[in-house]
Structure formats: C-alpha cells, structure tokens
Backbone as a ProteinNet text record, in pm:
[ID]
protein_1_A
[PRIMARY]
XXXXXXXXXXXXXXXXXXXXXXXXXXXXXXXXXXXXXXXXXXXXXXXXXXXXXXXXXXXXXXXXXXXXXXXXXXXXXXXXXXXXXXXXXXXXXXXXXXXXXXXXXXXXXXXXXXXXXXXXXXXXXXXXXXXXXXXXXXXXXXXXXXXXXXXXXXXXXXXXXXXXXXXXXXXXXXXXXXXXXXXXXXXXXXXXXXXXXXXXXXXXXXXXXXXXXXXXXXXXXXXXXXXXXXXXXXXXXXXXXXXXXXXXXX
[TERTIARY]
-3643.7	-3584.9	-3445.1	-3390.8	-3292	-3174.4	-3038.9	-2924.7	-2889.9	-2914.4	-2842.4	-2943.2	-3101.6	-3195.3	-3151.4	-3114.7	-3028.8	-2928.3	-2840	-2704.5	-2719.9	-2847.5	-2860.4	-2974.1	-3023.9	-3083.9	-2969.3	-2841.2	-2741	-2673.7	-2649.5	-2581.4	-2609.3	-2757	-2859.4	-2848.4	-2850	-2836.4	-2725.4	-2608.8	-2463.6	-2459.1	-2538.2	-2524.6	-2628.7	-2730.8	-2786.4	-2805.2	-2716.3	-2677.7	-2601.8	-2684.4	-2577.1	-2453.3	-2333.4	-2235.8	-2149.6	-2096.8	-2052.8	-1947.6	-1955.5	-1824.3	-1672.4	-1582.4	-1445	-1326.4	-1323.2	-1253.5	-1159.7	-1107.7	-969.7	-890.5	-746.4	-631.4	-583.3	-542.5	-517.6	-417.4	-369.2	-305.7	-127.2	-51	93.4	163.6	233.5	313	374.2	349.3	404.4	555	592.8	716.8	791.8	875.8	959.1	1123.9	1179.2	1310.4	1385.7	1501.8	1567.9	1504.1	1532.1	1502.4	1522.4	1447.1	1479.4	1519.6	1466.3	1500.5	1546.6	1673.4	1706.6	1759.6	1613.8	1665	1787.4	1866.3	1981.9	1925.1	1924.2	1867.5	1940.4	2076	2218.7	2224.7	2108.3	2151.2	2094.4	2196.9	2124.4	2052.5	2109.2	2048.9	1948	1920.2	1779.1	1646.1	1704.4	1581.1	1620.2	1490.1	1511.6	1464.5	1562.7	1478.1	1462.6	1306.4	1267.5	1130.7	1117.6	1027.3	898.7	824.4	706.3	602.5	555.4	442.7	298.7	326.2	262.6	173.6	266.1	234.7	167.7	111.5	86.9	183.1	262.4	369.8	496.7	457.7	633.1	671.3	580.1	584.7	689.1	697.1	753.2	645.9	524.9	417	283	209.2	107.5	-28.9	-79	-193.1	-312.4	-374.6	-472.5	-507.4	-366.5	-386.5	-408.2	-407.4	-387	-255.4	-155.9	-40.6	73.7	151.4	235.1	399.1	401.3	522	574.3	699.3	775.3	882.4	915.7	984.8	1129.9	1230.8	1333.5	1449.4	1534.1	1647.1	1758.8	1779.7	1917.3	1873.7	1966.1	2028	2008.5	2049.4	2028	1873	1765	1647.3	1574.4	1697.7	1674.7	1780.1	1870.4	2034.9	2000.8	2024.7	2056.4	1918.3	1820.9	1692.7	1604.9	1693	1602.8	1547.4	1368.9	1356	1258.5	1332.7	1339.4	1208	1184.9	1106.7	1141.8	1128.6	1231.3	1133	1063.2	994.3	1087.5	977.2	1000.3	987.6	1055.9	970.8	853.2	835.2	669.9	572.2	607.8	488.9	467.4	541.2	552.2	683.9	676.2	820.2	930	1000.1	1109.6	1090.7	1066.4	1060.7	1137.3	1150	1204	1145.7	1146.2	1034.2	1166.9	1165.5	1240.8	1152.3	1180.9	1098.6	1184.4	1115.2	1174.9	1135.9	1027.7	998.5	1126.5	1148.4	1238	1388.3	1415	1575	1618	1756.6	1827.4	1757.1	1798.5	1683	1544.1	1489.2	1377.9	1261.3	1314.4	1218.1	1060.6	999.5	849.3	774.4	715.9	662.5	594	522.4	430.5	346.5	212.4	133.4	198.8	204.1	222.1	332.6	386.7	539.4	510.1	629.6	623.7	701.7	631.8	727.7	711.3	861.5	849.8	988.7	908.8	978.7	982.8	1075.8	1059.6	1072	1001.2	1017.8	965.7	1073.6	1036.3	905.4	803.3	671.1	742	760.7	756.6	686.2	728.7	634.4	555.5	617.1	568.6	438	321.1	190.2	233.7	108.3	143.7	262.2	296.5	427.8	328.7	334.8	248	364.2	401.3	458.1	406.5	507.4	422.7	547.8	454.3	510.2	406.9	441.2	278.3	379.6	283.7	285.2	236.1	259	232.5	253.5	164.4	197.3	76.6	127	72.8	-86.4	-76.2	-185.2	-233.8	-200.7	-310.7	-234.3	-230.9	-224.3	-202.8	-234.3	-170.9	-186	-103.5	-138.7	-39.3	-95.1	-34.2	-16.7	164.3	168.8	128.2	185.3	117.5	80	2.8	51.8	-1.5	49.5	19.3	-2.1	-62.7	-26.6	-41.9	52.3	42.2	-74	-130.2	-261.1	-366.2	-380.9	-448.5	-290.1	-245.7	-157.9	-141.1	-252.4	-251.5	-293.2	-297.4	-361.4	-267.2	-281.4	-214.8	-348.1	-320.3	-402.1	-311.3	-471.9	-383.5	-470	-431.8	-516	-500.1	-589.7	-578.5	-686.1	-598.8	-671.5	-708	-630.9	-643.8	-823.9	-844.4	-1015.2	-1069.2	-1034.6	-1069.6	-1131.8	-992.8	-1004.8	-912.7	-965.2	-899.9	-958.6	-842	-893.2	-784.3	-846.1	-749.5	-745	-573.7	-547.7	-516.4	-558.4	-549.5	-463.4	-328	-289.9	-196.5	-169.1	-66.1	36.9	91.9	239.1	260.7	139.5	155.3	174.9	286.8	254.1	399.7	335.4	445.2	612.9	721.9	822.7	804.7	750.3	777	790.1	915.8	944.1	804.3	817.5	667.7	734.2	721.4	735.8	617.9	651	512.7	543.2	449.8	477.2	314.1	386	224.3	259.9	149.4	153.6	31.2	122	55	-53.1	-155.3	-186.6	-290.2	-277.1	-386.1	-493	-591.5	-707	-722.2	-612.7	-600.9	-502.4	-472.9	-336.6	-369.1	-264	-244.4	-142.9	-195.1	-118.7	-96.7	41	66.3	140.5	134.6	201.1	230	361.7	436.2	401.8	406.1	387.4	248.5	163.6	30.9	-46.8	-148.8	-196.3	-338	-282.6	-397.9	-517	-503.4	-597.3	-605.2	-644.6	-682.6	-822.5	-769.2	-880.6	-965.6	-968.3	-1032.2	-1066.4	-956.7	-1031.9	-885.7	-793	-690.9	-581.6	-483.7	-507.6	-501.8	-524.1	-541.6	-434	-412.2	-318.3	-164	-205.2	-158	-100.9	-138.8	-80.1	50	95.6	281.3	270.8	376.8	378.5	522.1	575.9	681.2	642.1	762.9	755.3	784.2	738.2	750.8	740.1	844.8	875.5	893.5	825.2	832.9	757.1	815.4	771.7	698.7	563.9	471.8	462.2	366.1	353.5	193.1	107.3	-33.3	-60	-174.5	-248	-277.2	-398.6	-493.9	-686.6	-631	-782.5	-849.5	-767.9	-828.1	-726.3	-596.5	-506	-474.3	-402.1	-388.2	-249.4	-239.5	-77.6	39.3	165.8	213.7	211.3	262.4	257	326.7	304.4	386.5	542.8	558.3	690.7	776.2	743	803.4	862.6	987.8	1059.4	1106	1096.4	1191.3	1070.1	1114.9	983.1	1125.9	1075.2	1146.5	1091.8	1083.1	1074.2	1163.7	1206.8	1325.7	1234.6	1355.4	1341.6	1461.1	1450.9	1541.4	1591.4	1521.6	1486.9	1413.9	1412.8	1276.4	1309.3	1263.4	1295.4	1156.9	1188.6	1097.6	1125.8	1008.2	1114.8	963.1	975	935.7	860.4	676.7	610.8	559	442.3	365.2	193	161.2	27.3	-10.1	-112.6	-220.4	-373.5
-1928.8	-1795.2	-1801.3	-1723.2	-1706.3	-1666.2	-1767.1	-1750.9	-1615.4	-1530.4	-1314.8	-1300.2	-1350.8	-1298.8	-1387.8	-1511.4	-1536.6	-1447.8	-1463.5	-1384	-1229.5	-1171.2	-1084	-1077.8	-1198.3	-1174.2	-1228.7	-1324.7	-1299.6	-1241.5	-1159	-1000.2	-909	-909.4	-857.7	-841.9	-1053.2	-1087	-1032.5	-1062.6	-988.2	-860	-809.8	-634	-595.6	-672.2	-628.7	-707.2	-808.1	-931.3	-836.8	-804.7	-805.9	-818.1	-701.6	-729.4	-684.5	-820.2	-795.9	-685	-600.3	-475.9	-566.8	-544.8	-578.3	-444.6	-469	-326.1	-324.5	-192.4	-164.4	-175.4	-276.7	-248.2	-174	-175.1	-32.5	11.4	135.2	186.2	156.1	154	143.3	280.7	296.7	427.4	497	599.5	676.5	667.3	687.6	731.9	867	875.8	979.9	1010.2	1108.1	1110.3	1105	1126.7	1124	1180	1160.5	1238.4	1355.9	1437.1	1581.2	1599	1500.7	1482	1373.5	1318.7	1178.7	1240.5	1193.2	1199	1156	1247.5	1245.5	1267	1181.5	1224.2	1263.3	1278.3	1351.1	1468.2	1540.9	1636.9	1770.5	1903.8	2004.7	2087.2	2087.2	2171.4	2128.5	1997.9	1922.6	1952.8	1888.7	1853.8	1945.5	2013.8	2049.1	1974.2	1929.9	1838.4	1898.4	1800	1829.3	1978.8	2026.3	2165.2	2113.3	2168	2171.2	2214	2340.3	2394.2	2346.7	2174.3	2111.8	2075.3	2092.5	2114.4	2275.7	2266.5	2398	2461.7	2602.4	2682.2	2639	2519.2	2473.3	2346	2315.3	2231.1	2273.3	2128.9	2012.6	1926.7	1968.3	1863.5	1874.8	1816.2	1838.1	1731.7	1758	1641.7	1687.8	1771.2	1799.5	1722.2	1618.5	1512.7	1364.6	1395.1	1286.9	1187.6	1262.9	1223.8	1297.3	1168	1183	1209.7	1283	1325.4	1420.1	1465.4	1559.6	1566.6	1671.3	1677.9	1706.2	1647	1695.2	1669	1808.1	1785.3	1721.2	1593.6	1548.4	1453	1477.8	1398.4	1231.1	1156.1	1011.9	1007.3	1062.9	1042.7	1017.7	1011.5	1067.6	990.5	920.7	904.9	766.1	802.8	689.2	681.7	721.9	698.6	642.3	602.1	524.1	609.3	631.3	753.2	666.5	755.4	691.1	719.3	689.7	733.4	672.6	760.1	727.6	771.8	661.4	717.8	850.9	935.3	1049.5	994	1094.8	1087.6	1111.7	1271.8	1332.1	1197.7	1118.2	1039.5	1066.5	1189.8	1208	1131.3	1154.6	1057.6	1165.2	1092	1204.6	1117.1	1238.4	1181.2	1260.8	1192.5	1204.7	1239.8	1379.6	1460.4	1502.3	1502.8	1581.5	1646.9	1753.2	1831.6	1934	1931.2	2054.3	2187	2206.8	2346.5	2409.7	2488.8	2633.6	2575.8	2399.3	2387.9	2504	2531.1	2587.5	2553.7	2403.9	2404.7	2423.5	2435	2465.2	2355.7	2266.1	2169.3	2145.6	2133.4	2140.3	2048	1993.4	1879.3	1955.5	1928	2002.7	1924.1	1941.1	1879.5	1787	1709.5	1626.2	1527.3	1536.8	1485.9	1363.1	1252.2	1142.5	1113.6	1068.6	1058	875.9	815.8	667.7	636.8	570.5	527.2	381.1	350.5	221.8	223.4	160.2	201.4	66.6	12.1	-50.8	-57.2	-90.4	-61.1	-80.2	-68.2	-70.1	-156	-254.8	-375.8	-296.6	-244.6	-196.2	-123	-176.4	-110.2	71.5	165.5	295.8	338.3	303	347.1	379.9	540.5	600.2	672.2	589.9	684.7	711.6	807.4	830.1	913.1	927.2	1038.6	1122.4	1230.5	1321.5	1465.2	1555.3	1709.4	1765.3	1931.7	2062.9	2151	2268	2391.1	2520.5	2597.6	2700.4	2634.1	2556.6	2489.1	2371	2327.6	2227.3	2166.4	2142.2	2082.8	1919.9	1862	1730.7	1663.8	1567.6	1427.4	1300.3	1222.7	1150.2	972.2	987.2	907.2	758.2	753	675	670.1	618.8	622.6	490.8	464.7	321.1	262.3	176.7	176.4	-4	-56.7	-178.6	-250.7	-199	-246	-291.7	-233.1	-289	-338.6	-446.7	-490.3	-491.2	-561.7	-533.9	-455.4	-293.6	-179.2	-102.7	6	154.5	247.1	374.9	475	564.3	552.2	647	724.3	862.3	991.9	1123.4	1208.4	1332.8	1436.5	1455.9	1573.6	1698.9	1727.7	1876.8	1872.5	1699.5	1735.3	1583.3	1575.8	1467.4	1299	1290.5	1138.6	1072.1	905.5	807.1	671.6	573.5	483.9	385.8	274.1	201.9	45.4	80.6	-32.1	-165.8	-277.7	-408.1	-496.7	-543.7	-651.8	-755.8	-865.1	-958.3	-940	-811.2	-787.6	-662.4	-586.7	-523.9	-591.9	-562.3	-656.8	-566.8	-570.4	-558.6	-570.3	-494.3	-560.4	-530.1	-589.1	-569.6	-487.4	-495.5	-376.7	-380.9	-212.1	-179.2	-81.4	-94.9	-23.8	71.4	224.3	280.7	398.4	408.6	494.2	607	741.6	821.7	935.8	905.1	1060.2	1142.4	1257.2	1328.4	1446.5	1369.4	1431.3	1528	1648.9	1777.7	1714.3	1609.8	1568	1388.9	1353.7	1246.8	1204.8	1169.6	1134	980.1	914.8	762	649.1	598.8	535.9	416.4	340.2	230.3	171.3	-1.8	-40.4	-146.6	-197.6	-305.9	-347.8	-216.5	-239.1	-275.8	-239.1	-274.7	-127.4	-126.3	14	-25	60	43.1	167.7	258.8	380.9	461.9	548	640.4	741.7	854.4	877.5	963.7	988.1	1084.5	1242.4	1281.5	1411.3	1513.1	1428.2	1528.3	1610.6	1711.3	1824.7	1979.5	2010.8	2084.7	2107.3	2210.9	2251.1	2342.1	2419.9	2482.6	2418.3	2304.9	2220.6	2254.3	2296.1	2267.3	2211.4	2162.2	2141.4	2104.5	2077.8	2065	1893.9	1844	1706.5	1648.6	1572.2	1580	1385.6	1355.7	1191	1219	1106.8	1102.2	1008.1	962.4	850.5	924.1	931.6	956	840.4	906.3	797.9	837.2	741.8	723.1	765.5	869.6	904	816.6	686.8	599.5	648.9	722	732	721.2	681.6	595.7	508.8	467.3	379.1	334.3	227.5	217.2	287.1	295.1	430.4	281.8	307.9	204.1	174.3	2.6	-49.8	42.3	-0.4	85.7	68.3	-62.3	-161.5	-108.6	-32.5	7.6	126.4	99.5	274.8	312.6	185.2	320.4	208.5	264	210	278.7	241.2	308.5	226.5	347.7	242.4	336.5	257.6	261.2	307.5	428.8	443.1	426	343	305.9	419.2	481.4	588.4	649.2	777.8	836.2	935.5	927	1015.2	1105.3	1167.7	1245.3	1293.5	1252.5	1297.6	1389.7	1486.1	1640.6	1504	1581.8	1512.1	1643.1	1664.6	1761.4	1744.4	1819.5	1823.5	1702.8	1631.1	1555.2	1532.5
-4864.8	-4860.9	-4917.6	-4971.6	-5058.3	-4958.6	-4980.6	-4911.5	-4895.3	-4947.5	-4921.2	-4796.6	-4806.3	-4706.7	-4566.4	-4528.4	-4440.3	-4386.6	-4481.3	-4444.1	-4384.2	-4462.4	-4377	-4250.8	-4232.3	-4073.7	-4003.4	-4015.9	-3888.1	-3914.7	-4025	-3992.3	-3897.3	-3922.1	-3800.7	-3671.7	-3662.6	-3545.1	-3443.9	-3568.7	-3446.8	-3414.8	-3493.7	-3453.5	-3350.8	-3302.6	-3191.5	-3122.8	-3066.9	-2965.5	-2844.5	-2757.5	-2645.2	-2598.5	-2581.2	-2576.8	-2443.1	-2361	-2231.3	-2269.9	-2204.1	-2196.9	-2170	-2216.7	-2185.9	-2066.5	-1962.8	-1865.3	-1948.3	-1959.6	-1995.7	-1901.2	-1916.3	-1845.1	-1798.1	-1625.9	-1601.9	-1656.1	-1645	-1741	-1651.7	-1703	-1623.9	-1615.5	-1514.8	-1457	-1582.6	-1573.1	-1660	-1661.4	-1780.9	-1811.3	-1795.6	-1731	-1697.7	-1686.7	-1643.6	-1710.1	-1543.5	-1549.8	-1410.7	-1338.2	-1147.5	-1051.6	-1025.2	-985.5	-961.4	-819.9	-728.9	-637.1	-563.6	-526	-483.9	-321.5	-230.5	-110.1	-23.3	56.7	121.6	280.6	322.6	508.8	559.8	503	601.8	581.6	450.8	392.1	451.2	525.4	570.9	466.5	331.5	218	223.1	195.7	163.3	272	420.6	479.6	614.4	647.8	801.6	918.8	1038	1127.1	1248	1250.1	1425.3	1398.5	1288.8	1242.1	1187.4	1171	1068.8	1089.3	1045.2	1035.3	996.6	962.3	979.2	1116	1220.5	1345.1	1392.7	1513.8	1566.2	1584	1556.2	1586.9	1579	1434.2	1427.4	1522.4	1612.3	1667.9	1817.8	1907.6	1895	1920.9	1959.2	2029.9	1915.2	1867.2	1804.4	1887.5	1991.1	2075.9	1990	1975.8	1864.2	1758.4	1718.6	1629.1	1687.5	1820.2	1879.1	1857.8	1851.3	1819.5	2031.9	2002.7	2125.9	2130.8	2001.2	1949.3	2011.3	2034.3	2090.9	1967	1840.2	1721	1829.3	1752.5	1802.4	1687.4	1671.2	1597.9	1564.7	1686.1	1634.9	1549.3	1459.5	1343.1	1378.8	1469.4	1520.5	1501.8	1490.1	1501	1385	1257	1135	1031.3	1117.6	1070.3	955.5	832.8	715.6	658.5	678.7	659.9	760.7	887.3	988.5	1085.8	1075.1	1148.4	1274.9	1391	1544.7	1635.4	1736.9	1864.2	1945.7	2046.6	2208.8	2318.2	2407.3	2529.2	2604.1	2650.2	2723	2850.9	2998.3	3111.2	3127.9	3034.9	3052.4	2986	2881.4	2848.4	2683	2645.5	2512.3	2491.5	2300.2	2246.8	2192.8	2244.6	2104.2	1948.7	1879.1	1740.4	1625.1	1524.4	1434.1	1325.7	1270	1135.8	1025.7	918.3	823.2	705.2	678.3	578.1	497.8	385.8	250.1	292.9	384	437.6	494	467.3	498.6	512.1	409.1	395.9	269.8	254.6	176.6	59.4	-2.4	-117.7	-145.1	-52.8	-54.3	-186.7	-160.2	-252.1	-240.9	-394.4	-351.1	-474.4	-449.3	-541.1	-585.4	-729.2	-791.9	-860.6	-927	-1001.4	-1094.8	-1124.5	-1210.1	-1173.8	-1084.9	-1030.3	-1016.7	-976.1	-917.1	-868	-719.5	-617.7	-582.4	-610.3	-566.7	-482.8	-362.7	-229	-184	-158.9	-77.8	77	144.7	326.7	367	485.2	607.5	686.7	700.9	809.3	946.2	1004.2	1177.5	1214.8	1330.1	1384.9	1492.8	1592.7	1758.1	1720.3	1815.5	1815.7	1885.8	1820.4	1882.7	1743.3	1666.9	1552.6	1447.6	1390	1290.7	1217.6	1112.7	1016.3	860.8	785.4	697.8	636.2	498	367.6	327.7	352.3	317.2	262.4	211.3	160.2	273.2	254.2	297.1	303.3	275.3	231.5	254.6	384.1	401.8	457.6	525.7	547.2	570.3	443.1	381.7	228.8	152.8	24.4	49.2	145.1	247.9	118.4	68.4	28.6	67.2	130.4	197.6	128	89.8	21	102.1	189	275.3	431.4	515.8	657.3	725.7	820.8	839.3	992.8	1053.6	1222.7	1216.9	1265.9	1279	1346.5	1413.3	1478.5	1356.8	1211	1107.1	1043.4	1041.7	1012	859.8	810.5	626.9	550.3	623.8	541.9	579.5	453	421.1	394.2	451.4	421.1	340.9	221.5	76.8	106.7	76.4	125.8	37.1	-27.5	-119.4	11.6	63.1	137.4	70.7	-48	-95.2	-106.7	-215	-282.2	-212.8	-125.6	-30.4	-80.9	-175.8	-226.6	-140	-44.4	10.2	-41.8	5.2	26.3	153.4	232.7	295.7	198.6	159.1	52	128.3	95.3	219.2	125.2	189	87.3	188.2	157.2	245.8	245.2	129.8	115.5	226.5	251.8	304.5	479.4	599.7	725.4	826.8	935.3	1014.5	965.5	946.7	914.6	781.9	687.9	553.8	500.8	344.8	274.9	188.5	136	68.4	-38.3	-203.4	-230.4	-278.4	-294.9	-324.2	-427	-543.8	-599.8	-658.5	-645.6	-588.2	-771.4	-826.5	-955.1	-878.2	-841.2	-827	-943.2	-1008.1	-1099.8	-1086.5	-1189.7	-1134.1	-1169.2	-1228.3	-1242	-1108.3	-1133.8	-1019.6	-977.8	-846.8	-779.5	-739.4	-810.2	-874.3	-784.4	-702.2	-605.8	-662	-617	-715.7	-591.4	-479.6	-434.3	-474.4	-419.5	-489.4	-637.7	-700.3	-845.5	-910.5	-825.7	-842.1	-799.1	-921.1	-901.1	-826.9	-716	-557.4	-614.9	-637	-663.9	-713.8	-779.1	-837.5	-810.3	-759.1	-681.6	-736.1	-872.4	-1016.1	-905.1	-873	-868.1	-852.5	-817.9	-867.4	-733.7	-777.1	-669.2	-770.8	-860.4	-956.9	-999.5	-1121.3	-1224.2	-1143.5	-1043.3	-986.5	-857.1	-821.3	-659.6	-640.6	-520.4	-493.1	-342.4	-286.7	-172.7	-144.1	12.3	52.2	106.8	126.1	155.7	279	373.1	529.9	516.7	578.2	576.6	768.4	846.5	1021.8	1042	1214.9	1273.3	1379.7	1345.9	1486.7	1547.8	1711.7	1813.4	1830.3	1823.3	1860.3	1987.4	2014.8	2144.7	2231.1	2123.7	2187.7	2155.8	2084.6	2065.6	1961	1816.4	1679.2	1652.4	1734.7	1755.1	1845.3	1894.5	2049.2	2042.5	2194.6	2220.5	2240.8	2249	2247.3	2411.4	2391.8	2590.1	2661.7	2782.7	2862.2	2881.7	2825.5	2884.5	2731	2638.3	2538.3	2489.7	2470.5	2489.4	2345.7	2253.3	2138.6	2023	1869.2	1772.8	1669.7	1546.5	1375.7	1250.5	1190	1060.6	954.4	809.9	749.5	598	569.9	456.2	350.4	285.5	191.8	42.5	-4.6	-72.8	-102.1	-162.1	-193.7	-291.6	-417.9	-535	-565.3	-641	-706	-832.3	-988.4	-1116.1	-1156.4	-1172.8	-1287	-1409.4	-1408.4	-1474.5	-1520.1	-1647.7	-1665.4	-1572.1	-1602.8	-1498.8	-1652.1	-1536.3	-1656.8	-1579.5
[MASK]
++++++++++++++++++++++++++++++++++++++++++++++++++++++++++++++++++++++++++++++++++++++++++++++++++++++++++++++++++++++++++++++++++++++++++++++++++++++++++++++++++++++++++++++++++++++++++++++++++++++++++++++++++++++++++++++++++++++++++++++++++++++++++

C-alpha cells in the first residue's frame, strides 16, 4: 500500500480515537474597582444595632429559629468589629446584630456586587454567627454561618433560589481567621474561601436582587446545635473587615 494511503488511515485514526475531556480551570475572582462600601462598626450612618426585621417585629428575641438571642443596642456588643454574647438571667443572651436596614445610609447590596470579609470563627460551643442579606422578607444569602460543634465546616447558602452547600476544610477550625469572598451574581452566587473557590451554586439571585446586610453573633437553642454549657456566660467572634465593590449583574 502506498505511503499517502497510510498516512491517511492514522489521520483517521487520530480523529476518531477517544478523547479524555480536559476540566476547565476555575475561573478566578473577578476584577473590580474600589469599595463602595468599607465597613465602620462605630458607624451610626452605616449600621443600626440591636434591630432587624429579620427577626419577628424587629426583634429582640427570635426562638422560632431556634436561636437564644435577646438583640440589644449597646455599642460594646458590636465595639471594633468584635461582636459579643452575654448570658442572661432569663436563659436568653444578650447579643450583638448590626444592619444597613433603616441606617441613614441606607446601604443595599445588589446583583452583581462583591462582598469580601475576613472574620475570626468563635471557639465556645452554642456561638452561631454569620454574614447574610435581607429584604422585605427574604432575599437571604448567607455569606457564611458557622457553629463550632462541626468544627471544619461553613454553611454557604442562596436562599433567594435555594442553592447550598457545607464547605469542609482544615483551614477552616475553631479560632481561625477565614477569609471569604461571595459574587453575588444574577445567574450564580460564587463563594470563594481562603482564596479558593468553594462554590458556585449556578442558579443565581436574578437581575433585579437588592438586599440590606446583617453581620451578628447568635446563640444556639439545642435543637440542630447544641445550646452553649451551662458554666458559660459570654462567646464573640471578630470581624476584621468587610467591603463591598459595585459589579454588573453577570
């Protein structure tokens, strides 16, 4: 057989040989321009404390969540970024909530934004804190929330179209800093910790999403966490910063 009639049966050959797929790299954080928002915890324009309609009637107690919080306004509960809980007599905590709902600025994240934080976890069992949205309801997305009792997980959460996942890592632990960064995108909201992209939950919160921003240290019921001991009166965990920079919807 003539060398061209070779050449073209493994021409052949390579073109219909089986070919393992190669994943594409995930993709890296978008690029964006300054903060639109660089959190101030001292700040009355910014944040209102001890409120949230997140709660039933504004709160101060929300048990419906199985939460043992009592919201309360002073400033110490809240002071530098270190947000507090303090045993009650009744058995509830005093805690520490700050939110963009009904401050002077009235700040509100929107589709496409990105919001990146660094925060302390809290060691003491019964310590539920978190970074989440809300608005008129519901629009929740919760950048993170966490309970030391699963020591190496974070719950990433899109309540609007009900994408989660619980992200498990060794960096994540009692005590340790965590940094986290969330795109909130109208087709998917893109969780990224310690610089590592944890999820993507392909479904988004649509074109139109807004929400207000609620950073607090809840206290566990006992009934999908344990409540803290009895011999334990105060808990915190630390937020170091928390920005937010103006993205387009994607």
């Amino acid at each position: 057989m003539s060398d061209h009639g070779s050449g073209l049966r493994e021409w052949l050959a390579q073109k219909l040989r089986p070919r393992l797929a190669v994943p594409a790299p995930a993709a890296p954080p978008r690029r964006y321009g300054p903060p639109v928002l660089t959190a101030d915890f001292t700040s009355a324009e910014q944040w209102v404390a001890g409120r949230s309609w997140a709660y039933p009637d504004g709160g101060p107690t929300n048990p419906g969540d199985n939460k043992l919080d009592h919201l309360v306004t002073d400033p110490q509960f809240s002071r530098g970024g270190t947000f507090r809980a303090c045993r009650r007599a009744d058995g509830d905590w005093d805690t520490g909530l700050l939110t963009t709902e009904g401050s002077a600025d009235g700040f509100m994240v929107r589709a496409g934004d990105i919001l990146d934080t660094r925060v302390r976890l809290p060691v003491e069992t019964g310590a539920w804190p978190a970074v989440w949205t809300w608005f008129e309801g519901g629009n929740e997305v919760d950048v993170f929330e966490y309970h030391p009792d699963n020591p190496h997980l974070l719950e990433l959460t899109n309540h609007v179209r009900g994408g989660h996942r619980g992200y498990t890592h060794a960096s994540v632990a009692p005590g340790a800093w965590v940094d986290l960064k969330v795109e909130f995108g109208a087709r998917s909201v893109v969780w990224w910790v310690n610089g590592v992209r944890a999820f993507a939950d392909g479904r988004g919160v649509g074109r139109h999403w807004r929400a207000y921003l609620i950073v607090n240290l809840s206290v566990s019921a006992g009934m999908y966490h344990p409540a803290p001991a009895p011999d334990l009166t105060a808990m915190s965990f630390t937020v170091e910063h928390l920005h937010v920079h103006r993205g387009d919807d994607f």
